[in-house]
VEXDREN-2710 file (C-alpha; in Angstrom, 1 decimal):
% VEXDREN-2710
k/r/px/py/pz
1/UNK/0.0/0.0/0.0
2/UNK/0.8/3.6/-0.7
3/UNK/1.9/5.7/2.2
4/UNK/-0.2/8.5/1.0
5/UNK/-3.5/6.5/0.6
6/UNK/-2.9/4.2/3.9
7/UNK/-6.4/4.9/6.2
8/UNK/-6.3/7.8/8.2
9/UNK/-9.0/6.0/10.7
10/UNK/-6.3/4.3/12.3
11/UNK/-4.2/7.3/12.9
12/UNK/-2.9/8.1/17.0
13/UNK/-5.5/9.5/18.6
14/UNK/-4.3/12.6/20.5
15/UNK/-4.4/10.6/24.1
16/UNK/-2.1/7.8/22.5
17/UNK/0.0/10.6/21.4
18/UNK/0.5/12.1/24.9
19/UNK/0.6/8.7/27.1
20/UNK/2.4/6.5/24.8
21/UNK/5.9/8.3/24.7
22/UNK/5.2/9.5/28.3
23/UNK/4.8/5.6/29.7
24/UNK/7.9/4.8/27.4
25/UNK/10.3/7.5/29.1
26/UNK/9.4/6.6/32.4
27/UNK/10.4/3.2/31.6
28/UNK/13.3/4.4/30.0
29/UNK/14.4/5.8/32.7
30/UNK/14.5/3.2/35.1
31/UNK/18.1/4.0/36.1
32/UNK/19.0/-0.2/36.2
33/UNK/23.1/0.7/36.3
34/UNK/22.7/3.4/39.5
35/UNK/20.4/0.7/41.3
36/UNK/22.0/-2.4/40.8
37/UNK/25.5/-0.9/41.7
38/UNK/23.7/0.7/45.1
39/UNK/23.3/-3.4/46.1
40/UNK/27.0/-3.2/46.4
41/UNK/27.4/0.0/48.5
42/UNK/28.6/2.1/44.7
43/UNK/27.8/5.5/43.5
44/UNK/28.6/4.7/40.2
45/UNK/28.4/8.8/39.1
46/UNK/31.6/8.6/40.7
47/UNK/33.8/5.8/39.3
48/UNK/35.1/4.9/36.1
49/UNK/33.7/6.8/33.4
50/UNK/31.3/8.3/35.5
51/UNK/28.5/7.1/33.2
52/UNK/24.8/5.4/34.5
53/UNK/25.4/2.7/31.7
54/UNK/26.3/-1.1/31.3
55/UNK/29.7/-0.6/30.2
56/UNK/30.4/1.6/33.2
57/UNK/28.8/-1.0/35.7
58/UNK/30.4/-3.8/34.0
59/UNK/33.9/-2.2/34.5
60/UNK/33.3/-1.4/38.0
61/UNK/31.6/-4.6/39.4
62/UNK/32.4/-7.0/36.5
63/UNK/31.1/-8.4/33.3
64/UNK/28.5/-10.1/34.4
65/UNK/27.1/-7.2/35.8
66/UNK/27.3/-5.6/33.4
67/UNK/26.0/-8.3/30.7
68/UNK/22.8/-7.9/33.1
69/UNK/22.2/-4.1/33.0
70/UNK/22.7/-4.5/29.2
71/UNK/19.5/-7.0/29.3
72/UNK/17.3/-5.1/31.5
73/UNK/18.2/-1.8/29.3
74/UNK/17.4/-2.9/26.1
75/UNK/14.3/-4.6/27.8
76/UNK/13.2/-1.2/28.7
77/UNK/13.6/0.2/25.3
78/UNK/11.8/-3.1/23.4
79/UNK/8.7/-3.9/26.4
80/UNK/7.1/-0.1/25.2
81/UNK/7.6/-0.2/21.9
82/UNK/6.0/-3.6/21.5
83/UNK/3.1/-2.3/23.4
84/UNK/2.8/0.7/21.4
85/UNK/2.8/-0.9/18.7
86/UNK/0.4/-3.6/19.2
87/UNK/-2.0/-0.8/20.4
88/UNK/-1.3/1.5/17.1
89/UNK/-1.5/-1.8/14.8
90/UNK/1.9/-1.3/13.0
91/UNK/4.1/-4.1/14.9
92/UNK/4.1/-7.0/12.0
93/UNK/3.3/-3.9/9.6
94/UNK/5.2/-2.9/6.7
95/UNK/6.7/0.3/6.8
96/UNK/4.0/1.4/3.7
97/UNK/0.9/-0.2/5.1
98/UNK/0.6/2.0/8.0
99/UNK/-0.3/5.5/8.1
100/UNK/2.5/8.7/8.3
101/UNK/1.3/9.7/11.7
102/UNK/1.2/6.0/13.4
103/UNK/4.8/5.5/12.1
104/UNK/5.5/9.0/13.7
105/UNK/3.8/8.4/17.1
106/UNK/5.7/5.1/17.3
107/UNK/8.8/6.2/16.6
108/UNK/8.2/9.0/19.1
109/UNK/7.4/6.4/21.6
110/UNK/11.1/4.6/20.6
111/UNK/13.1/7.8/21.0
112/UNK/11.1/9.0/24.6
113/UNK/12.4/5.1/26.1
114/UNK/16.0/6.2/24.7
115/UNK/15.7/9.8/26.2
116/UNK/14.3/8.5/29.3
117/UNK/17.4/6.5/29.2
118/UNK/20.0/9.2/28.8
119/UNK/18.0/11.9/31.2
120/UNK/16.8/9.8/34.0
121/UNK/15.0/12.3/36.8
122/UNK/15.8/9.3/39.5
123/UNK/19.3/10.6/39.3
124/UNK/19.2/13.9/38.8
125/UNK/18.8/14.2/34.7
126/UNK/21.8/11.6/34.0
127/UNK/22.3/8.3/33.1
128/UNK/23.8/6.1/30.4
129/UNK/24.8/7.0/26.5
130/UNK/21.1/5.0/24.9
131/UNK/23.2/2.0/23.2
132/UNK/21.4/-0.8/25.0
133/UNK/17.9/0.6/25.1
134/UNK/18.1/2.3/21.9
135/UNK/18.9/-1.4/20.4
136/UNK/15.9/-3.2/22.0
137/UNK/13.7/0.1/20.9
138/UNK/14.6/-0.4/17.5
139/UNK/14.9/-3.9/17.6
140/UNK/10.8/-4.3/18.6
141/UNK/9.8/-1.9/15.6
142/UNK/9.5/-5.0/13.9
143/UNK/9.7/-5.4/10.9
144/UNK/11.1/-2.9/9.7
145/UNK/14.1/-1.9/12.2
146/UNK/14.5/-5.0/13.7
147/UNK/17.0/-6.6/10.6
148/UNK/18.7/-3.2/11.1
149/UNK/19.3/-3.6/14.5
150/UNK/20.4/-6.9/14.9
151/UNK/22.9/-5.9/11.8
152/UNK/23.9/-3.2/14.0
153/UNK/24.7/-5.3/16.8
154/UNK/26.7/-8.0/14.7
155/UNK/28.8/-4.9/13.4
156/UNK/29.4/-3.6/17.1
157/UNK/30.5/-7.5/18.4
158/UNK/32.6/-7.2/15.3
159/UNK/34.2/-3.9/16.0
160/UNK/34.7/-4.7/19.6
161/UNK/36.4/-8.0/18.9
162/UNK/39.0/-6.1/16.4
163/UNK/39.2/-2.8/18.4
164/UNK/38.4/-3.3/21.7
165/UNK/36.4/0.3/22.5
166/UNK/32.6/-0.2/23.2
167/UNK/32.4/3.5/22.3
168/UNK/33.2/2.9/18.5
169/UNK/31.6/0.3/18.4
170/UNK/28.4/1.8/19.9
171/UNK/28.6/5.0/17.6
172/UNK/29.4/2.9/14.5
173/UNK/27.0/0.3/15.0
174/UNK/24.2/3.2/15.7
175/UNK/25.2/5.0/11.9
176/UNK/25.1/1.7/10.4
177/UNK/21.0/1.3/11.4
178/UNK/19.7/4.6/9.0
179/UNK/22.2/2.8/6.0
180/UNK/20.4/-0.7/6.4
181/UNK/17.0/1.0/6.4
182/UNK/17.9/2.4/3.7
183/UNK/18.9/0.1/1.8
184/UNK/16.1/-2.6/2.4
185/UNK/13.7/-0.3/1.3
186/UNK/15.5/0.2/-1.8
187/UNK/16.0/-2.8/-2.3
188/UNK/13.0/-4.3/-1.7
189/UNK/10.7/-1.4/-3.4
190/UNK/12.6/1.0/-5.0
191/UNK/12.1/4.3/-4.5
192/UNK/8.7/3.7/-3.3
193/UNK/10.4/1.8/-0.7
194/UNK/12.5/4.6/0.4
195/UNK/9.2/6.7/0.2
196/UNK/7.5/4.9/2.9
197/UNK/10.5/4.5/4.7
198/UNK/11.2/8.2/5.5
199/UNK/10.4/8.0/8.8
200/UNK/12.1/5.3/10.1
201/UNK/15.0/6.8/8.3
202/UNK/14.7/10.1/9.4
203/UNK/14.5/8.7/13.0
204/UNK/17.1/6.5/13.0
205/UNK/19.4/8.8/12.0
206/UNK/18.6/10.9/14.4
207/UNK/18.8/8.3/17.1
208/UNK/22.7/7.6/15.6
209/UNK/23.8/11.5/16.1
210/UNK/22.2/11.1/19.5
211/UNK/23.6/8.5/20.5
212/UNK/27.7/10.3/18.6
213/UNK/26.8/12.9/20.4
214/UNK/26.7/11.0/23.8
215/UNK/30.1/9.4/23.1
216/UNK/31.9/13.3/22.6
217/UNK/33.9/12.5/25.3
218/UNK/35.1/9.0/23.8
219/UNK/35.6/10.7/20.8
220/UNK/38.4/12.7/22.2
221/UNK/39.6/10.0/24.2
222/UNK/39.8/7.8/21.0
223/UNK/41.7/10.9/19.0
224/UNK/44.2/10.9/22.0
225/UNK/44.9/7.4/22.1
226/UNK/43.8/7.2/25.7
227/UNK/40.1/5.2/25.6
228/UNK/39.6/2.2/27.8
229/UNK/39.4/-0.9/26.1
230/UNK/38.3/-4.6/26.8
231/UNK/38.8/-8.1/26.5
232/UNK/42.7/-7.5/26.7
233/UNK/45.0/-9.8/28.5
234/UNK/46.5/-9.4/31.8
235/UNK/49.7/-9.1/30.2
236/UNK/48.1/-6.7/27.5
237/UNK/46.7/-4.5/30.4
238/UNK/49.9/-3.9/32.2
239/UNK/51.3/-3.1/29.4
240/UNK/49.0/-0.2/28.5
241/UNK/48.9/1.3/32.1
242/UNK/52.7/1.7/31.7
243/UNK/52.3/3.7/28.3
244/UNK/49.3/5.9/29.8
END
């Protein structure tokens, strides 16, 4: 179906409009990393990286830990936008069979979990960089993120394997989502494709500068040679303490 002939009786009503990305940033902003590391007696605003996120906790309090948060954050960021969705009738949709505004209002519903996220007011308006429950948001707008996503988070396992930095791996993983939208439309329907598309593609790629923007401070760490990495070896570790 055309985008611009898709029924405009199914279209948000203004009350789905208000409480769906409302319910989704308040479970966004859950703030999973500041809780869990409390159990332990940590205020993790003041370790590490200083950051309300997975990676942080998972540094701090180990991998498994941090594994955990990652979970529970995406799980905020997928439960709403699977509820939305089933309530607005586009999960299981193609991107052209549902109408502008129900693409919109979902996609506002993703982004509210992510900024929920980032800008939890549990902990004063701070928390982690969006990776995790951006991933599960766009993940549940199935069908037509959820190949993107899981693309994207091949790529960052990839990236992190080779390069050890969650941050590039994060900010590449989050540009590569708006390319694989756009190119399964196209490939799939042409132009028309691309047409209906729009705003997933417009959303995702703001989503990605969101998420570049969050990792500014990585980026200067990364340009300096001095970002944190994983998965290295004891004997790789010490070896990069003495250098730094």
């Amino acid at each position: 179906m055309d985008p611009t002939t898709a029924a405009t009786a199914s279209d948000p009503s203004p009350l789905l409009w208000a409480v769906l990305p409302v319910g989704a940033y308040l479970v966004g902003s859950f703030p999973t990393a500041h809780l869990l590391a409390r159990t332990r007696g940590i205020d993790l605003g003041a370790v590490g990286s200083k950051n309300y996120g997975a990676t942080n906790l998972g540094r701090t309090m180990g991998k498994t830990w941090g594994i955990t948060c990652f979970v529970i954050d995406a799980l905020k960021g997928a439960l709403p936008v699977i509820a939305s969705g089933m309530l607005l009738g586009s999960f299981g949709a193609s991107a052209g069979s549902v109408s502008t505004a129900t693409a919109w209002c979902w996609l506002a519903t993703a982004a509210a979990g992510i900024v929920g996220h980032t800008l939890s007011p549990w902990i004063g308006f701070k928390g982690g960089k969006g990776v995790a429950t951006g991933f599960g948001a766009l993940a549940a707008m199935y069908p037509v993120l959820t190949l993107p996503a899981l693309l994207a988070l091949v790529i960052w396992i990839v990236l992190v394997l080779i390069f050890r930095m969650i941050s590039l791996a994060s900010m590449v993983a989050a540009i590569a989502v708006p390319c694989a939208v756009l190119v399964a439309a196209v490939s799939a329907n042409g132009l028309d494709g691309a047409r209906a598309a729009v705003p997933f593609l417009i959303a995702s790629t703001l989503i990605a500068a969101f998420v570049v923007f969050k990792h500014r401070s990585n980026i200067a760490r990364i340009r300096a040679g001095t970002e944190s990495k994983v998965l290295q070896t004891k004997r790789s570790a010490d070896s990069a303490e003495k250098t730094t």
